[in-house]
N, C-alpha and C positions, 0 to 999 in steps of 0.2 A: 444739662442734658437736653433741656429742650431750646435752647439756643443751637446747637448741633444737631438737632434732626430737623429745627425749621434751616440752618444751613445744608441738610443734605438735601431737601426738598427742592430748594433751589437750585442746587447744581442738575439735578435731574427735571426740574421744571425748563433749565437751560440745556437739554439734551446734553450736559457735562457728563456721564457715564462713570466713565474714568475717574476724574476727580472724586465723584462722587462714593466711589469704591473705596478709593485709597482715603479715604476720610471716617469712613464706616472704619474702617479695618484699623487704620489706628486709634481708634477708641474702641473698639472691642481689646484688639491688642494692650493697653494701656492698662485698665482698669477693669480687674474681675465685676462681674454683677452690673456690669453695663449694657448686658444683653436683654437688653428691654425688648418687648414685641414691636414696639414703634422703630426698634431701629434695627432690627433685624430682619422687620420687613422692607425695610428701604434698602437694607445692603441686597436683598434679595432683589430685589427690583432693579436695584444697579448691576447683578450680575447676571440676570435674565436681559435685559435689554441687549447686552456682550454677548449673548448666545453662550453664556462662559458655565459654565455647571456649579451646583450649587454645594455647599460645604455640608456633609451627610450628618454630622454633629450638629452642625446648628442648625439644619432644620428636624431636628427631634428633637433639640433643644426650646426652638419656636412651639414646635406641634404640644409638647408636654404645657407652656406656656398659655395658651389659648385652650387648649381640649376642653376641661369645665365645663367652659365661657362659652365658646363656638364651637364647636364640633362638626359645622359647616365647613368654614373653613380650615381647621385640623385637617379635615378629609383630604382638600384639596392641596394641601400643602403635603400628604404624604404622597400623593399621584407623581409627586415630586425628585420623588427619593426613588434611585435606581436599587433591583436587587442585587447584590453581589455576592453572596453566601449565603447558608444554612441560617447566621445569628442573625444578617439582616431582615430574614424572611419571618423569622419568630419574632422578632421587635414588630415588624410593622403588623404583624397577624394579630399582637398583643395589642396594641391600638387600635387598630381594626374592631377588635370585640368591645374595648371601651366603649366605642364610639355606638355602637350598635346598642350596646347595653342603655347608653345616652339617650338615645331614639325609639328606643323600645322596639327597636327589630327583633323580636323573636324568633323568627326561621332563620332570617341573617345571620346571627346568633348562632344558634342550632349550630349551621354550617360551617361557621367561622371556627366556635370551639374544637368540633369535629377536625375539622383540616390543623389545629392547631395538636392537636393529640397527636398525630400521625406524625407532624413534622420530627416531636418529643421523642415519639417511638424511635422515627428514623435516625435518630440523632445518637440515639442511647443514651438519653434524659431523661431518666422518668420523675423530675421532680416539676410538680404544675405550681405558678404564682397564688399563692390565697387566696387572690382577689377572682379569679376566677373556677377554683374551686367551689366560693361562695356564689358567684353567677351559675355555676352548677346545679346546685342545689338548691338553687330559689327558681328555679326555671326545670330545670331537666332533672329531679330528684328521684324519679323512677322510666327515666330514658332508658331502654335496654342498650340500644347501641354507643350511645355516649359511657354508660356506664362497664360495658364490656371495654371498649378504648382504655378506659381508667384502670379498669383490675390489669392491661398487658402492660402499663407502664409500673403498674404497683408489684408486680411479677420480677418486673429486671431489681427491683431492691429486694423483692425476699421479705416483707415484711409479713410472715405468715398471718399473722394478727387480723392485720386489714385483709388480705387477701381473700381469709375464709370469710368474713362479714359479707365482701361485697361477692363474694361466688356464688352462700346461702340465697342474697338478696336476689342476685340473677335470676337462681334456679326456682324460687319462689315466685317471683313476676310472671311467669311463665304462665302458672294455675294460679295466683293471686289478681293481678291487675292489668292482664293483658288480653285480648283475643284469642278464642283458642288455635286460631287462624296464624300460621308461621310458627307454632310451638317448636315445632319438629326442626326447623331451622334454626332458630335460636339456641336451641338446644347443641343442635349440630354447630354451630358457631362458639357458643363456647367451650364444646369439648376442644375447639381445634385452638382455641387459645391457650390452653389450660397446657395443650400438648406442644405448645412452646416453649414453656419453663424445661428449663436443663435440668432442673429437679425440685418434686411437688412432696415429696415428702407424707403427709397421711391426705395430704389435700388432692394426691391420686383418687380418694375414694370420691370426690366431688365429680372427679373426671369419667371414672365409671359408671356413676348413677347419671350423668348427662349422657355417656352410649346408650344405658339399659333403657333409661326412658323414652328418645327419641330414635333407637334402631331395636328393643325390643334384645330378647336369647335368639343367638346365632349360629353360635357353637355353645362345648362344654366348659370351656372357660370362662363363660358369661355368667354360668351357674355359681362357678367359685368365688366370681364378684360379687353374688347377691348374696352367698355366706358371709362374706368378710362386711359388708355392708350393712347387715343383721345385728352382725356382732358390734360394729362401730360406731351405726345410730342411736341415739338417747332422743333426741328430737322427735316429739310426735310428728312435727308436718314432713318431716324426711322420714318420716315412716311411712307416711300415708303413702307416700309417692312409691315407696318402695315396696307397699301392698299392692298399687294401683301398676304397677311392673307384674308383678305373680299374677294377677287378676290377668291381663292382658296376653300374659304369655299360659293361661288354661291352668296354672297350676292351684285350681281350686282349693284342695284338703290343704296344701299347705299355706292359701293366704288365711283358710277359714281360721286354723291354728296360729297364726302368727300376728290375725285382728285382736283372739283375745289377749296378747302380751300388749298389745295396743291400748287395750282399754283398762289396761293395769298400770299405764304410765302417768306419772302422777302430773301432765300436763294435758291428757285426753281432753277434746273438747269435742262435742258433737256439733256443735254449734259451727265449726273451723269447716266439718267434712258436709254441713248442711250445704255451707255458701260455697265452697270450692270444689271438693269432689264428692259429687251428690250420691254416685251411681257406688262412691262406697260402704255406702248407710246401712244397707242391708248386711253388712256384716259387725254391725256393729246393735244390730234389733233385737234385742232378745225378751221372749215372753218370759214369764213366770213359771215353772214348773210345778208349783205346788197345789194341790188340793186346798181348795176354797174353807175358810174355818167360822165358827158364826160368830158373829159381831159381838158373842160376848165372851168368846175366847180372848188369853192375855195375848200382850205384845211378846213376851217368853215364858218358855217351862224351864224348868230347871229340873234335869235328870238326877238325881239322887244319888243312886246307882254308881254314877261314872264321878259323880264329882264334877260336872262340866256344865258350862252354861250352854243350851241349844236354842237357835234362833228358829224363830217362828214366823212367816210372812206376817207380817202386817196387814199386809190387805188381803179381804176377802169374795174382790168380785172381779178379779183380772179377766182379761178378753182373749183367748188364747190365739186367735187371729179372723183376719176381715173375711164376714160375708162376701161371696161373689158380687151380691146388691150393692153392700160398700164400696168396693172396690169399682164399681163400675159407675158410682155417683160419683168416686173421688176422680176419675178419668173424666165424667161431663163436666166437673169443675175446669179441668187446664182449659177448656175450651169455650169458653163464655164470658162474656164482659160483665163484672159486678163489681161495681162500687165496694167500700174497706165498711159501711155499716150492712150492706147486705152479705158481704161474706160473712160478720161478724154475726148477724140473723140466722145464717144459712148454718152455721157453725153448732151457735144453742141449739137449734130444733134438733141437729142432726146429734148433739150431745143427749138431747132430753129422749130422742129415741134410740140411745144408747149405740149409735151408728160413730164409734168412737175412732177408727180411722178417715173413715169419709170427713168426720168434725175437725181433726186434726189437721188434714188438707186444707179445709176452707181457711182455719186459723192460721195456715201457714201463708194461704195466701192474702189474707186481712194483713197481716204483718207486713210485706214483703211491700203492697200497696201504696202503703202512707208513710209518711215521716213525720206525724202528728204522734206526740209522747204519747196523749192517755189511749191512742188507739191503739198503738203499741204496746202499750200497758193489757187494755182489756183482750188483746190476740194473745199477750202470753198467759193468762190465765188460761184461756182456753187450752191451750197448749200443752201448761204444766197439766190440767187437768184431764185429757186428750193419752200425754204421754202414761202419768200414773193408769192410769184406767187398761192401757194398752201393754201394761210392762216395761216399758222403755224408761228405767230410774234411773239411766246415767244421762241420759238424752234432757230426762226433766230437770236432773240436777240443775244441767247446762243452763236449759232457758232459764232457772229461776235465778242462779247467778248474774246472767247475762241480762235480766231486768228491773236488778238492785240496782245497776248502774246507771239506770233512769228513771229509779222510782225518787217520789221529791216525798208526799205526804208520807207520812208514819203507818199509815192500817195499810200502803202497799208496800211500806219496807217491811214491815211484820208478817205479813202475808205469806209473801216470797222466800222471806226466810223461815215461815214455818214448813211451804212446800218447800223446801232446801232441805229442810229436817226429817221430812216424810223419806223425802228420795234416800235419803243417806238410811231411813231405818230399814227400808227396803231394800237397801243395798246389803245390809247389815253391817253397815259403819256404824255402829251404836254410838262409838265415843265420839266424835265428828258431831252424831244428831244432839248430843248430850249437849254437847257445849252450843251448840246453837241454839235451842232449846231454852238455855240458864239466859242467853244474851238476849233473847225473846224477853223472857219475863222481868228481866232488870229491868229493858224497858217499859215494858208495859206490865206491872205484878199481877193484872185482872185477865190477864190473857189465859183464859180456859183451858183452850184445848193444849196449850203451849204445856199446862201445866197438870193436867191430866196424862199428856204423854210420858213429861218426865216423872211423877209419881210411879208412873208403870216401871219405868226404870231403873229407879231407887229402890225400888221395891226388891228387885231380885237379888 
């Protein structure tokens, strides 16, 4: 072989052209696997010097050959190849993105997958190469418009499956990890893909909760959508969204009624509606109603009488709601620069003078501040402590869950999961506290109060 490409050299070092063609071509003709890059570039060269046009196989054959290695000139060898159809333009778009990938073009990229979707769509293809489903996904794994492209080809197969996964995902990006800025179009975008499918089957309801949310009740029919959608959701965050609909379109008495089936769902997280939908907190606040009992009242009575065990608050010094003075501290807070140890400062005083929602705001923004654990540690105690004090037991539940997952020592996992136990007895989850309780004191048998509570509760 390399006796024959230093003789192809030479007929082209002798302006031989010709010869040199017909010499390439019968040793490609000859003998499969003789398409070396070395001599494929030389046929190439003897057929460029002819003005003659190049053989569209073998140079994807060449480009596949080199891509790896050079991707330089890959490039330039595809500038090469005319388009002649739909399949040539996906081949070369397919390379195109390797080569991008190669180089670390990101936006290139971007673009290239993009225009590559569309060709698919246009083709009535929806099935994408693995290789770049994974370039997908390591680059644009919460792209809304790459990802909307993807559900209209995942659409022409029907695969319900995927389709609802990446619809959720959509509608969730929205209020999860996007700007609130183009909500409304996104939204509108994907309704109008959704109402491409010839038939969506229960996956109409994804379709109608993208109208409700981005155009609001318009008519009466709108109303019959947010029945059916009531009925059909199980998801708390597609609940939220479909309170945060009623909220907007004034139907107060019934978002207030349909928060609490919300907070009955047994994946509620306050935590979820803190970070994404703030402004629906307030339906989700609830004081304590009970009359204060004294600290040497049991945790339950047992009525006699009826035969029934009756729960008794637990705690006895709830805050039934903020001072004006509170309130109008926790307002001077949004608006002042303080470091996460002087919010954490500002926070204790405001606990120690019993100013337990102004406290809760500083903690909230001591947390919010840092990404240093123990100071995230010490914001959520104030928190848990903030919330119990305030009434809000489903809210503290949350946080104390939500900072077992970053507690490391033992007296802050113990901690948290005693406030965990508190919130659930105030809840009157008794069995919940109980068992939390028993895992408390496995771990630790000297833990007091662990075990004063639950003696209260074996008792009855």
């Amino acid at each position: 072989m390399v006796e024959i490409n230093s003789k192809i050299q030479q007929l082209l070092a002798e302006s031989k052209f010709v010869e040199a063609q017909k010499e390439a071509e019968f040793v490609l003709n000859q003998s499969k696997g003789s398409e070396t890059r070395e001599l494929l570039e030389l046929y190439f060269h003897s057929l460029s010097a002819q003005s003659r046009p190049l053989p569209r196989e073998l140079v994807f054959s060449l480009i596949h050959k080199i891509l790896a290695s050079d991707p330089e000139q890959a490039e330039s060898w595809l500038e090469k190849i005319p388009q002649k159809n739909s399949h040539d333009a996906q081949r070369i778009l397919v390379i195109k993105i390797q080569i991008a990938d190669l180089k670390g073009r990101t936006e290139v990229l971007y673009k290239l997958i993009s225009e590559y979707h569309l060709l698919r769509y246009e083709a009535s293809q929806p099935a994408i190469p693995e290789f770049i489903q994974a370039l997908t996904k390591k680059y644009f794994p919460h792209e809304f418009h790459i990802q909307l492209q993807r559900l209209a080809l995942e659409l022409m197969r029907m695969d319900i499956k995927t389709c609802e996964t990446l619809i959720q995902e959509l509608i969730l990006s929205c209020f999860e990890k996007s700007s609130p800025r183009g909500t409304k179009e996104k939204l509108a975008s994907l309704y109008e893909i959704l109402g491409s499918a010839e038939r969506l089957f229960h996956l109409e309801m994804y379709r109608n909760l993208c109208s409700l949310l981005s155009q609001g009740i318009s008519d009466k029919k709108d109303y019959k959508k947010i029945i059916e959608l009531v009925i059909f959701t199980e998801d708390f965050r597609f609940q939220s969204l479909i309170l945060d609909v009623l909220i907007k379109t004034n139907l107060d008495e019934i978002a207030a009624e349909y928060a609490v089936d919300l907070k009955n769902n047994a994946g509620y997280n306050y935590v979820y509606l803190d970070k994404y939908l703030p402004h629906l907190k307030k339906y989700f606040f609830q004081k304590a109603k009970n009359k204060p009992l004294s600290t040497n009242e049991p945790l339950l009575e047992i009525d006699l009488k009826v035969a029934k065990v009756k729960a008794v608050p637990f705690v006895n010094d709830t805050i039934k709601d903020a001072t004006d003075e509170e309130l109008l501290l926790a307002h001077v807070l949004k608006h002042q620069t303080f470091s996460t140890d002087e919010l954490l400062d500002i926070s204790v005083s405001f606990v120690q003078s019993e100013y337990y929602f102004a406290a809760l705001k500083a903690a909230q923004l001591a947390f919010d501040s840092t990404q240093d654990r123990d100071m995230k540690l010490k914001s959520s105690y104030l928190k848990v402590t903030c919330l119990l004090k305030t009434g809000d037991y489903r809210a503290a539940l949350d946080v104390s869950l939500d900072a077992l997952s970053y507690s490391q020592t033992q007296n802050d996992i113990l901690s948290f999961m005693y406030s965990q136990a508190e919130s659930h007895l105030r809840l009157k989850e008794f069995s919940s506290a109980k068992s939390i309780l028993r895992k408390i004191i496995s771990i630790d048998s000297d833990y007091r109060l662990a075990k004063e509570r639950l003696d209260q509760l074996n008792a009855v």
